[in-house]
C-alpha positions as CSV (number, residue, x, y, z in Angstrom):
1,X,0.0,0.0,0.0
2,X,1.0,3.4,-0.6
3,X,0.1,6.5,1.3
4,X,-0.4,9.3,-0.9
5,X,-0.1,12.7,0.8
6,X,-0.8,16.4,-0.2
7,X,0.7,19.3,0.4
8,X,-1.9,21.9,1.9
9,X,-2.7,25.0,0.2
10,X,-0.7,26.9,-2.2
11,X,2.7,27.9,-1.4
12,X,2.9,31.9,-0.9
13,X,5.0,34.0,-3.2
14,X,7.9,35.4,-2.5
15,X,8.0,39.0,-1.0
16,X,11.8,40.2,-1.7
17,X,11.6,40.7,-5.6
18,X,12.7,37.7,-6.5
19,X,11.4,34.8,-8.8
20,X,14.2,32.9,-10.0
21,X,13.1,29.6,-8.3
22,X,9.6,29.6,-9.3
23,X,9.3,27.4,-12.5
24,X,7.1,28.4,-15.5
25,X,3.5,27.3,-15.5
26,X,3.4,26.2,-19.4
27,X,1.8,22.9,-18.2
28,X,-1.4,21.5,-17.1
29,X,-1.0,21.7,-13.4
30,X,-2.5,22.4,-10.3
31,X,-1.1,25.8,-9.3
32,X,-0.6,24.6,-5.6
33,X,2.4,22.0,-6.8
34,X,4.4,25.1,-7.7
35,X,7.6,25.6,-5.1
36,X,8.1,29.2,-4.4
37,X,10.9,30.7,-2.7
38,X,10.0,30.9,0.6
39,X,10.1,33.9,3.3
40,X,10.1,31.8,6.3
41,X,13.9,31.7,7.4
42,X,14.8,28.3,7.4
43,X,16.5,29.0,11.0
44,X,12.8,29.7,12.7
45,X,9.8,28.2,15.4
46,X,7.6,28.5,12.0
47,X,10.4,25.6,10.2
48,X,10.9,23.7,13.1
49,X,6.9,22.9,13.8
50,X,6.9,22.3,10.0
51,X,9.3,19.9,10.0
52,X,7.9,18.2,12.6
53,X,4.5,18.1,10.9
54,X,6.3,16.5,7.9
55,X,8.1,14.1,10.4
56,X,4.7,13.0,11.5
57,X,3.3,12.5,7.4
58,X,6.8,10.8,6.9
59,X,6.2,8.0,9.9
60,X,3.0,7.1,8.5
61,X,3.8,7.2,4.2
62,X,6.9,4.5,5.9
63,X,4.6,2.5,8.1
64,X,2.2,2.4,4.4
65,X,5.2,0.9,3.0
66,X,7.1,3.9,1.9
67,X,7.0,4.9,-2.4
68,X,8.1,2.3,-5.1
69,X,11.4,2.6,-6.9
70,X,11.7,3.5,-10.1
71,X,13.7,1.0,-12.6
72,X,16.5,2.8,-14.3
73,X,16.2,1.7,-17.7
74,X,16.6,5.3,-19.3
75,X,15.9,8.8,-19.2
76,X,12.5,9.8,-19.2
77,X,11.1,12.7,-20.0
78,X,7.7,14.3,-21.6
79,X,6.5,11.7,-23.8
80,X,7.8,9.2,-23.0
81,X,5.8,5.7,-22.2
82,X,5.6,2.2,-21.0
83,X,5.0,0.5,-17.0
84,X,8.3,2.5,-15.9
85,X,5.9,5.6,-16.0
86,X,3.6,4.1,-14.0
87,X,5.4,3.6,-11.7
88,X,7.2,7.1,-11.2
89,X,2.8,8.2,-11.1
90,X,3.6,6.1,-8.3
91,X,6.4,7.1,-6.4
92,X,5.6,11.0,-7.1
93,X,2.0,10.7,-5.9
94,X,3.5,8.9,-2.9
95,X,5.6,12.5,-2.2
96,X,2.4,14.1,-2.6
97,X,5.0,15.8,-5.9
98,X,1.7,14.6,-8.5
99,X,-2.1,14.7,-7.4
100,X,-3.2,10.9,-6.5
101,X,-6.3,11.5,-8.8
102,X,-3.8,11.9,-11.8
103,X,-4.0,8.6,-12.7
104,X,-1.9,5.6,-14.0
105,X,-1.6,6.2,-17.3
106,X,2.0,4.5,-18.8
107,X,2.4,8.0,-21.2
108,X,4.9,10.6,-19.4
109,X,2.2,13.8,-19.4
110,X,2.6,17.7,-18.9
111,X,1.0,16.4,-15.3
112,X,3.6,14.3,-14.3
113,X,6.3,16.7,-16.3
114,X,5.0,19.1,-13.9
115,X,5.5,16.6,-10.8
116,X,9.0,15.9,-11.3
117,X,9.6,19.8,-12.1
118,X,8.2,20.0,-8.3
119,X,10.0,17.2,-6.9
120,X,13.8,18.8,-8.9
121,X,12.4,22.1,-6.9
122,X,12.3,20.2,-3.3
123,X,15.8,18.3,-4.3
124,X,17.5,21.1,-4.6
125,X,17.8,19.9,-8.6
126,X,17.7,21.6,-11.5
127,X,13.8,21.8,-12.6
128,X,14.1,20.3,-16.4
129,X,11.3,18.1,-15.9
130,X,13.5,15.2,-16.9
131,X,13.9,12.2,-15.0
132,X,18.4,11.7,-15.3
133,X,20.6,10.2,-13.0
134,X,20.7,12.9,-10.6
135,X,17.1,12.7,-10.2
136,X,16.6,9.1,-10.4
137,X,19.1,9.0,-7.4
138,X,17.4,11.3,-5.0
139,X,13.6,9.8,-6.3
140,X,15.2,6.0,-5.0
141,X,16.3,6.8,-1.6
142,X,13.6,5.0,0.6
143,X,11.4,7.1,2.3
144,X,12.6,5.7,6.0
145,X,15.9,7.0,5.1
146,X,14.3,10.1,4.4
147,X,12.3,10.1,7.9
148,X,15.8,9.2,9.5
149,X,17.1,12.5,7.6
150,X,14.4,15.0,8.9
151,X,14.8,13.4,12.4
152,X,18.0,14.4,12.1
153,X,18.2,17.5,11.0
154,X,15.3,18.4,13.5
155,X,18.2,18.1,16.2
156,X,19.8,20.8,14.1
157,X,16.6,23.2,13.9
158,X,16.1,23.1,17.1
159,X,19.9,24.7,17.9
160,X,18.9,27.3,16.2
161,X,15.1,28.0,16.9
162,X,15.4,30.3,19.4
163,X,16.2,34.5,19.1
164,X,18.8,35.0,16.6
165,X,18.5,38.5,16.3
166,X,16.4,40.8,14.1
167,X,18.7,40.9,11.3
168,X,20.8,38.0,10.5
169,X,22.1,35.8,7.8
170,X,22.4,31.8,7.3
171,X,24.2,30.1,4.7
172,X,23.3,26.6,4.3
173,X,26.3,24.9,3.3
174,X,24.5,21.7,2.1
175,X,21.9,23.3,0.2
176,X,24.3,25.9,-1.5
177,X,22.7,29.2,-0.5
178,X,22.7,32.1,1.7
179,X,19.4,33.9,2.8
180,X,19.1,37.1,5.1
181,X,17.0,37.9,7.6
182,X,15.1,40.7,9.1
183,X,12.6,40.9,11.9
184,X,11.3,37.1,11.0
185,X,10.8,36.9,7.3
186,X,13.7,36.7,4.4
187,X,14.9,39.6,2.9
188,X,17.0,38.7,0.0
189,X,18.2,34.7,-1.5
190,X,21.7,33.9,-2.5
191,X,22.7,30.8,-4.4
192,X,26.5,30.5,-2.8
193,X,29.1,28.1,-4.1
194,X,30.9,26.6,-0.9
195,X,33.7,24.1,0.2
196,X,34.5,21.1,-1.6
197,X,34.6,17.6,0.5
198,X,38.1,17.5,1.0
199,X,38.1,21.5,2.0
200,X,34.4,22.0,3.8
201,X,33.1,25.1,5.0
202,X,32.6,25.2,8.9
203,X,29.8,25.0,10.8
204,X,30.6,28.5,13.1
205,X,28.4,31.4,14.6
206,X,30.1,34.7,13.9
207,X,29.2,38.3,12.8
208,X,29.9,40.1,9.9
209,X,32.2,42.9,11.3
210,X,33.0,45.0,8.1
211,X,33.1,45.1,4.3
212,X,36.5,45.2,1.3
213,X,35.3,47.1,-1.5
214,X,37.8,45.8,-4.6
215,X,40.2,44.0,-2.4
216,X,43.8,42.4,-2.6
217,X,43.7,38.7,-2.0
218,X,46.5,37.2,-0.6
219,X,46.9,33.6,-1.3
220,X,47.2,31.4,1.9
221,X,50.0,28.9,2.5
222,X,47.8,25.8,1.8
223,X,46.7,27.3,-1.5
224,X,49.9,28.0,-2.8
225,X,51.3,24.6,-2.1
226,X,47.9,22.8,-3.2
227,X,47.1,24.6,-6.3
228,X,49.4,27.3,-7.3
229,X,52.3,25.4,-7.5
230,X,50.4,22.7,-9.9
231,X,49.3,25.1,-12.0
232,X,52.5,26.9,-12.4
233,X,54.3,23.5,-13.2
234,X,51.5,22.8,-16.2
235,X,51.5,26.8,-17.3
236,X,54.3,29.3,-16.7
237,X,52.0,32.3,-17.6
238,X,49.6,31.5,-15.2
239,X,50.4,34.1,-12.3
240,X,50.9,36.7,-15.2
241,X,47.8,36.2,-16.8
242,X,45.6,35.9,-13.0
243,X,47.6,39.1,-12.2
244,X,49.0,37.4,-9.3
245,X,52.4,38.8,-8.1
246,X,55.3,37.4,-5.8
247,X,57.0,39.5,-2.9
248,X,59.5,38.5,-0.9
249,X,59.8,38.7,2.6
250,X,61.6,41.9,2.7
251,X,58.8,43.5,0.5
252,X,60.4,43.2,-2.4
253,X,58.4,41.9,-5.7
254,X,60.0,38.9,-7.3
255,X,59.8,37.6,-10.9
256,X,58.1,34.1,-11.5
257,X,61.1,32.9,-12.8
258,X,63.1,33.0,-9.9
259,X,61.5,30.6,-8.3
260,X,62.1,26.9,-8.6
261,X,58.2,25.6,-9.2
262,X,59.8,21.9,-9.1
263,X,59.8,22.3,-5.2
264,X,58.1,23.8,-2.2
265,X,60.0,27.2,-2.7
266,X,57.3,29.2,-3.5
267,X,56.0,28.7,0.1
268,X,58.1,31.2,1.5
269,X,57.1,34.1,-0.6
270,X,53.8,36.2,-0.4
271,X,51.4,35.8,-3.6
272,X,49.0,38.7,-3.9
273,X,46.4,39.3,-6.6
274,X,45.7,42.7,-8.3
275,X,41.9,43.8,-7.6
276,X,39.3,43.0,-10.2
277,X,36.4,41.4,-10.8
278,X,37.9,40.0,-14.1
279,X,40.4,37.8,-12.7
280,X,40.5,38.4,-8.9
281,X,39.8,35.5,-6.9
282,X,37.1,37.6,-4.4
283,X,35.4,39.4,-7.4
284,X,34.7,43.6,-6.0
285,X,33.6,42.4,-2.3
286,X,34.9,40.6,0.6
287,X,33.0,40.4,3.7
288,X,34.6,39.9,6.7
289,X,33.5,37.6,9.4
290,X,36.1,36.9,12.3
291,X,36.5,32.9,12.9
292,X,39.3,30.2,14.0
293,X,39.1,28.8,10.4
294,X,40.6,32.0,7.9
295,X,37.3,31.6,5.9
296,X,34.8,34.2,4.6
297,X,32.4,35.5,2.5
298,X,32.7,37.1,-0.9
299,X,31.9,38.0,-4.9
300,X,33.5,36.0,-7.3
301,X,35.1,36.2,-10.8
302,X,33.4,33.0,-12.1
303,X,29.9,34.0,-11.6
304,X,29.5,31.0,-14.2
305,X,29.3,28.9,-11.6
306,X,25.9,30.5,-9.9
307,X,24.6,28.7,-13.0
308,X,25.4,25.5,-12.6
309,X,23.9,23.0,-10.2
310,X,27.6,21.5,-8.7
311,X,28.3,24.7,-6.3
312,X,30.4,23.0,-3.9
313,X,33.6,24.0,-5.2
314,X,35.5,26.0,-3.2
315,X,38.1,25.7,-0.7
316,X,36.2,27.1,2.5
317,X,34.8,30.1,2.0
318,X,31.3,31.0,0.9
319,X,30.5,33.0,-2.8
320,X,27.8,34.8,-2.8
321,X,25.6,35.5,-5.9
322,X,24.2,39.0,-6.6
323,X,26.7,40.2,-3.5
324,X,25.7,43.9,-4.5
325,X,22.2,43.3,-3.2
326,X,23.7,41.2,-0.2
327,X,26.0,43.9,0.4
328,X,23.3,46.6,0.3
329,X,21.4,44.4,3.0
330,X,23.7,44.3,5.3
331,X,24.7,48.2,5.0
332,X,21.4,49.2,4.9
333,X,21.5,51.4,8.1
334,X,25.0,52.6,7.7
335,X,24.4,56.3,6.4
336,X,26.0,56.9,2.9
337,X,25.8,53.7,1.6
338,X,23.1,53.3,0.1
339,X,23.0,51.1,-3.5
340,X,24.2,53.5,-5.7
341,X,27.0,54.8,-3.7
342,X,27.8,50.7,-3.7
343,X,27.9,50.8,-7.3
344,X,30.0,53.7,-7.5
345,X,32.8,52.7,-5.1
346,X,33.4,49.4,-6.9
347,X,33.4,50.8,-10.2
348,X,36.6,52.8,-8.8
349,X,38.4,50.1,-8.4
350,X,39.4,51.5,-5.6
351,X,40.1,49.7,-2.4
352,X,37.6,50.5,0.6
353,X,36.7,49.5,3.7
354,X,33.5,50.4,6.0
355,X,33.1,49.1,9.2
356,X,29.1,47.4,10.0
357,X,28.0,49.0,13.2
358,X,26.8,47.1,14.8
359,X,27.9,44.3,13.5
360,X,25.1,41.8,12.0
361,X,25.3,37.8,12.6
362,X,26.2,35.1,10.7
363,X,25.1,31.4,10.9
364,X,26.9,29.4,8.9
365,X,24.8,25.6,9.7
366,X,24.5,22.1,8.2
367,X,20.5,21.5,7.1
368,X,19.7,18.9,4.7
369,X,16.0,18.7,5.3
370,X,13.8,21.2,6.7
371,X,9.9,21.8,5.7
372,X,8.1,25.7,5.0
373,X,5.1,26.4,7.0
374,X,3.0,25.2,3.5
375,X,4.1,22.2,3.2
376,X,7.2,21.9,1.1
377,X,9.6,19.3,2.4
378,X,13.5,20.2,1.2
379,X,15.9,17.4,1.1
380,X,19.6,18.4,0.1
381,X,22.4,16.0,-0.7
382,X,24.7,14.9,2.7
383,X,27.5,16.9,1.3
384,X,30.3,16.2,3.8
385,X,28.7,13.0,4.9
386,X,27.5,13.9,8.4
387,X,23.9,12.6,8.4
388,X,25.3,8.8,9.1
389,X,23.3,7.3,6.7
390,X,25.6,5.9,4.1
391,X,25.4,6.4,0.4
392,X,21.8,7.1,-0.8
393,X,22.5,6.4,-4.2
394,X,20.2,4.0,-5.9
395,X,21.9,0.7,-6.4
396,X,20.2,-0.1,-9.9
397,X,22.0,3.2,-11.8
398,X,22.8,1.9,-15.1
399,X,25.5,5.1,-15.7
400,X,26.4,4.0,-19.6
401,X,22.7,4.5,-20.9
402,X,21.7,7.4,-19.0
403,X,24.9,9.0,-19.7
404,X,24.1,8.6,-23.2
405,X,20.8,9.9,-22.9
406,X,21.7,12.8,-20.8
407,X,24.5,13.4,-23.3
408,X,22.4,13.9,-26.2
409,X,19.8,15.7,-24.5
410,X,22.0,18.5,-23.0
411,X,23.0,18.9,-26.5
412,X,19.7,19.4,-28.0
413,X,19.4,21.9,-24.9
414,X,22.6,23.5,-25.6
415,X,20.9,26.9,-26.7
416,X,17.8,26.7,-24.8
417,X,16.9,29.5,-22.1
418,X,18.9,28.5,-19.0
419,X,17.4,26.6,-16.1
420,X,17.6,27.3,-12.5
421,X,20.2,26.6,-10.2
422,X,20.4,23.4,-8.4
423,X,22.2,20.4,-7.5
424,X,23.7,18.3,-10.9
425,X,26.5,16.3,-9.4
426,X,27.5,16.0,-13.0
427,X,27.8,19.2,-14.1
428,X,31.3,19.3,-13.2
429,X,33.6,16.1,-12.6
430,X,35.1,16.1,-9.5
431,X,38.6,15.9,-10.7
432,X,38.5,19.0,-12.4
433,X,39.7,21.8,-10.3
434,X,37.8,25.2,-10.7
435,X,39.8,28.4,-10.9
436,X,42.2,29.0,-8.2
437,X,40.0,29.5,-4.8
438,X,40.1,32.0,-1.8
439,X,41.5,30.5,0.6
């Protein structure tokens, strides 16, 4: 038996001028399935009692017997037909993602297009409306590991569910954005792009103490010996052409080739990069936020990657998209600066720094399923592995076919309008470095 359950009334547009994460309504569909950007802070009593509603609906879809899996035989998308469509009817009416009146037809519809578009929405996925690996994956994790996940992350809500201030921000490491805050509803979104496995972004409470307009950045230690060294062994030009230069420790600025890139020389010189949003590593802004980890939060010259659904690539520290609106925010009661004075100091490429007084805080936390006050449940993928429940990758992935499929449909796609941001673990392999990071 499966327990098919709703998701009560329609989900209430966002206030802050933004619509980037609602998905266009070109389909037969009820209007109530569509996922709009919500202004409850994730970090609030209003997402905590949510999510323990949805803990509640989650106990009893498991003891029903959960949602069936969905054979990966190939990718499906509108049009497509046969039982393996019947089934995903199935498993999204199970989510409550497609009406349970839809039917069980075997033809993939605009209805259950428009399911799967809503289910990529609560995944964190790119909303394409086409069932690919990624979304197969997240559709075949059984829903008691999905109870197991909210009943974790309810431990983490709860941390943070009491008074965090009237004005604060969050950045949600797992689910790749950053969200502010003022007197209990979201002002402004942020997709962010934050630390790869092997470099994570902390968990930390802090305070964002002041603001670099068109700053230096200095390249740590571990950077230099981890990447820049690399890169100079595979292309000489490579500090010219980033505008980074060397100094010594005197002061003195020293030519790349006085350095012997076949060892750990370069280690003992400082490597600073030239401001500029063309090429500089922190874009025009760097926000400071004091912490034992040397990380922070900033604009970045590969706004490319805001695009894109694999975000977690950097070494640490958090990119923030549109950081002129995130900037304006956060000085918005600091006299002078209002947005166009913003725009003008960082077209001066000069370097400026204003203190935020009083400082506003910062919660950088670990959430990988929450629920909105309408219903929504969010899943986001386990990141840095610290939910403790293993790989949630469906077993039955035939990679060789899908890959195929995928292949040739992201080339028939290759000048269409572009989709929203969201999590496509193959968007970028994970052996490829990104541009040279912050920290």
């Amino acid at each position: 038996m499966i327990l098919a359950f709703g998701l009560p009334g329609q989900a209430a547009a966002g206030d802050d001028g933004f619509d980037q994460a609602e998905w266009a309504q070109g389909y037969d569909a009820d209007e109530h399935l569509a996922v709009h950007r919500s202004t409850t802070p994730v970090l609030s009593q209003a997402t905590f009692d949510a999510t323990e509603q949805a803990i509640s609906r989650y106990q009893a879809l498991v003891s029903a017997g959960g949602w069936p899996t969905v054979p990966a035989q190939r990718v499906l998308r509108l049009g497509s037909q046969g039982d393996v469509v019947t089934v995903l009817r199935r498993r999204l009416a199970a989510s409550g993602d497609l009406d349970a009146n839809a039917g069980d037809s075997p033809v993939f519809d605009s209805f259950v297009d428009a399911a799967v578009r809503h289910f990529q929405a609560r995944h964190g996925l790119q909303q394409t409306g086409v069932v690919d690996r990624d979304t197969l994956s997240a559709m075949n994790v059984p829903a008691d590991v999905r109870l197991r996940q909210l009943q974790i992350n309810i431990v983490r809500l709860k941390a943070f569910s009491g008074n965090l201030g009237n004005r604060f921000v969050m950045a949600n490491i797992p689910a790749a954005a950053v969200e502010t805050v003022e007197n209990g509803v979201v002002a402004t979104h942020h997709v962010a792009g934050v630390g790869r496995f092997d470099r994570q972004s902390p968990v930390m409470m802090t305070k964002a103490t002041d603001i670099d307009f068109n700053p230096f950045w200095t390249v740590p230690a571990s950077i230099t010996r981890k990447d820049l060294i690399p890169r100079m062994q595979a292309d000489p030009n490579y500090l010219t052409e980033h505008k980074i230069r060397i100094f010594d420790k005197a002061g003195n600025e020293v030519q790349p080739s006085q350095i012997d890139w076949n060892s750990d020389q370069a280690v003992n010189y400082m490597f600073r990069q030239d401001p500029g949003s063309d090429v500089n590593a922190l874009g025009v802004v760097r926000i400071n936020i004091p912490n034992p980890y040397g990380v922070y939060m900033h604009d970045t010259a590969e706004r490319g990657l805001f695009g894109d659904d694999f975000r977690y690539i950097s070494s640490g520290c958090i990119r923030v998209q549109d950081v002129r609106d995130y900037v304006a925010w956060l000085l918005k009661y600091t006299p002078g600066w209002d947005r166009q004075h913003i725009n003008d100091v960082i077209n001066s490429g000069q370097q400026v720094k204003v203190q935020l007084n009083p400082p506003v805080p910062v919660y950088w936390v670990y959430i990988t399923a929450w629920a909105t006050p309408d219903g929504i449940v969010q899943f986001r993928d386990d990141i840095y592995q610290r939910d403790g429940l293993g790989s949630v990758a469906s077993d039955e992935m035939q990679p060789s076919q899908l890959l195929k499929e995928e292949q040739a449909l992201s080339q028939s796609q290759a000048h269409a309008a572009p989709s929203q941001p969201g999590v496509d673990r193959t968007a970028l392999p994970a052996q490829n470095l990104p541009e040279m990071d912050e920290q």
